[in-house]
N, C-alpha and C positions, 0 to 999 in steps of 0.2 A: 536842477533837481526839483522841479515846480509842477505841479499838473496845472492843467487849465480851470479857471475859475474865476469868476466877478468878486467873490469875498473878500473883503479886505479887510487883516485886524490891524488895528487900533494899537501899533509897537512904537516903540520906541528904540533907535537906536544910535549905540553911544561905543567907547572903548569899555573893553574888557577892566573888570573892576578887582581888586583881590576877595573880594567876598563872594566871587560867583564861580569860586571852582568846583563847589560839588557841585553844582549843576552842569558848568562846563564840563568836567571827565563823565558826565550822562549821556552828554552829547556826543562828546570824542571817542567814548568805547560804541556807541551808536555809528556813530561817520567809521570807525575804522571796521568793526561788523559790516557795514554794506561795500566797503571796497575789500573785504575777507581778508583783513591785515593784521598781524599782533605787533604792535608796538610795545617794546619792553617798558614797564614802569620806569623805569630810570629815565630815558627819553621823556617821556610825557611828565615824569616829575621837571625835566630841564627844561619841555614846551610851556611848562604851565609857568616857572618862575619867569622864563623871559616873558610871555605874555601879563604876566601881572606885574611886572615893572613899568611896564609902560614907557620908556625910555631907549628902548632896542631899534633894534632893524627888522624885527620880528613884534608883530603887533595883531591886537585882536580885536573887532567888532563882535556886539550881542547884538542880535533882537530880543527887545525884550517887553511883557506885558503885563505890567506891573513889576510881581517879584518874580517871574516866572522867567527865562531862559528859552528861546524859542529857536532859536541858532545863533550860527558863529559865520564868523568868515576871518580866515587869517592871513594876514600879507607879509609880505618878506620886500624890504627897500636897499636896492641896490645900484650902484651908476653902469654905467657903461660906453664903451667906445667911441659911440657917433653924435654923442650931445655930452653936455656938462648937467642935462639934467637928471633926475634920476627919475628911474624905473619902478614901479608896483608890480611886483607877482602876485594875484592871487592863488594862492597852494592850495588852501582849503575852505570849501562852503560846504554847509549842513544846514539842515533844515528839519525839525522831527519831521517823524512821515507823517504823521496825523494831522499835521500843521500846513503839508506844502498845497500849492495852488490858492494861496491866501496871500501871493507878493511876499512873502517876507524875501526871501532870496533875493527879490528884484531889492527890494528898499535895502539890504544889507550891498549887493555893488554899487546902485546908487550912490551910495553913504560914499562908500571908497572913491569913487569916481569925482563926486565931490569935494575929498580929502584932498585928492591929487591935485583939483582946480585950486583949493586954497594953498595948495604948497609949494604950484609949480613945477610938480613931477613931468614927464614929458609922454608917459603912457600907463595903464594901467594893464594887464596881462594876462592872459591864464589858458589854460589848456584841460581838453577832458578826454576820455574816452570816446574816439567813433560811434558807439554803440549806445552811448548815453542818451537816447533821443530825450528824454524828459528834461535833460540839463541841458540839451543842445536847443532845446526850443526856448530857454529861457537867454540864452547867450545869445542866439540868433537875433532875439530885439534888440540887442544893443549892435551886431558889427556879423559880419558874414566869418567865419572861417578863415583862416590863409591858407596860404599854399604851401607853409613851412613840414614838413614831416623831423618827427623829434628821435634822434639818437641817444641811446642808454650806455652807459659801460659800467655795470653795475662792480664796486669794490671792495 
């Protein structure tokens, strides 16, 4: 979700802190605005407690620039079938719009992709909309697309 650009700020990023939820739900009604979704408060009250534990399977990265909140990116760690090791989904990246084509999105998977290197994960993950070309050019520099197509059963 990045445009193209040389600029680069000067972020920092770390895990999700409990003192950064007002800015995180700025973010989040923002990220869920552009995928046109209403998450009920209750949920996002339950996204925000497990990410501000810090101790879940559900975890969160900020960029951040000073005290400011510049995005998120948030993963979900789970194993699976063909290894003992475990798996990274990235679910969600945001980026304010004002903010993208400044790398922050690249520095926030780096970050992850990093996480994974220090912990031994066996891959890191994510998926976007066909149509997303501005997230797809930022994904494109890390790995080409697969050839998987993803089934829903929504319940």
């Amino acid at each position: 979700m990045e445009n193209e650009s040389n600029e680069v700020l000067p972020v920092t990023i770390r895990l999700i802190a409990p003192g950064d939820e007002a800015q995180w739900r700025g973010l989040w009604a923002a990220y869920c605005e552009f995928y046109e979704t209403e998450v009920p408060e209750a949920t996002t009250a339950f996204l925000w407690k497990r990410l501000a534990q810090g101790d879940d399977i559900v975890f969160g990265l900020v960029a951040v620039e000073g005290e400011r909140l510049l995005g998120f990116a948030h993963g979900v760690l789970h194993p699976h079938t063909w290894s003992d090791k475990t798996l990274c989904y990235l679910e969600d990246l945001f980026v304010s719009p004002e903010l993208r084509g400044k790398r922050i999105g690249q520095r926030l998977i780096d970050r992850l992709i990093e996480m994974g290197r220090e912990n031994g994960w066996r891959r890191v993950y994510w998926h976007t909309n066909q149509n997303n070309a501005t997230a797809r050019r930022l994904y494109d520099h890390y790995t080409a697309a697969d050839p998987y197509v993803r089934y829903t059963v929504s319940l």
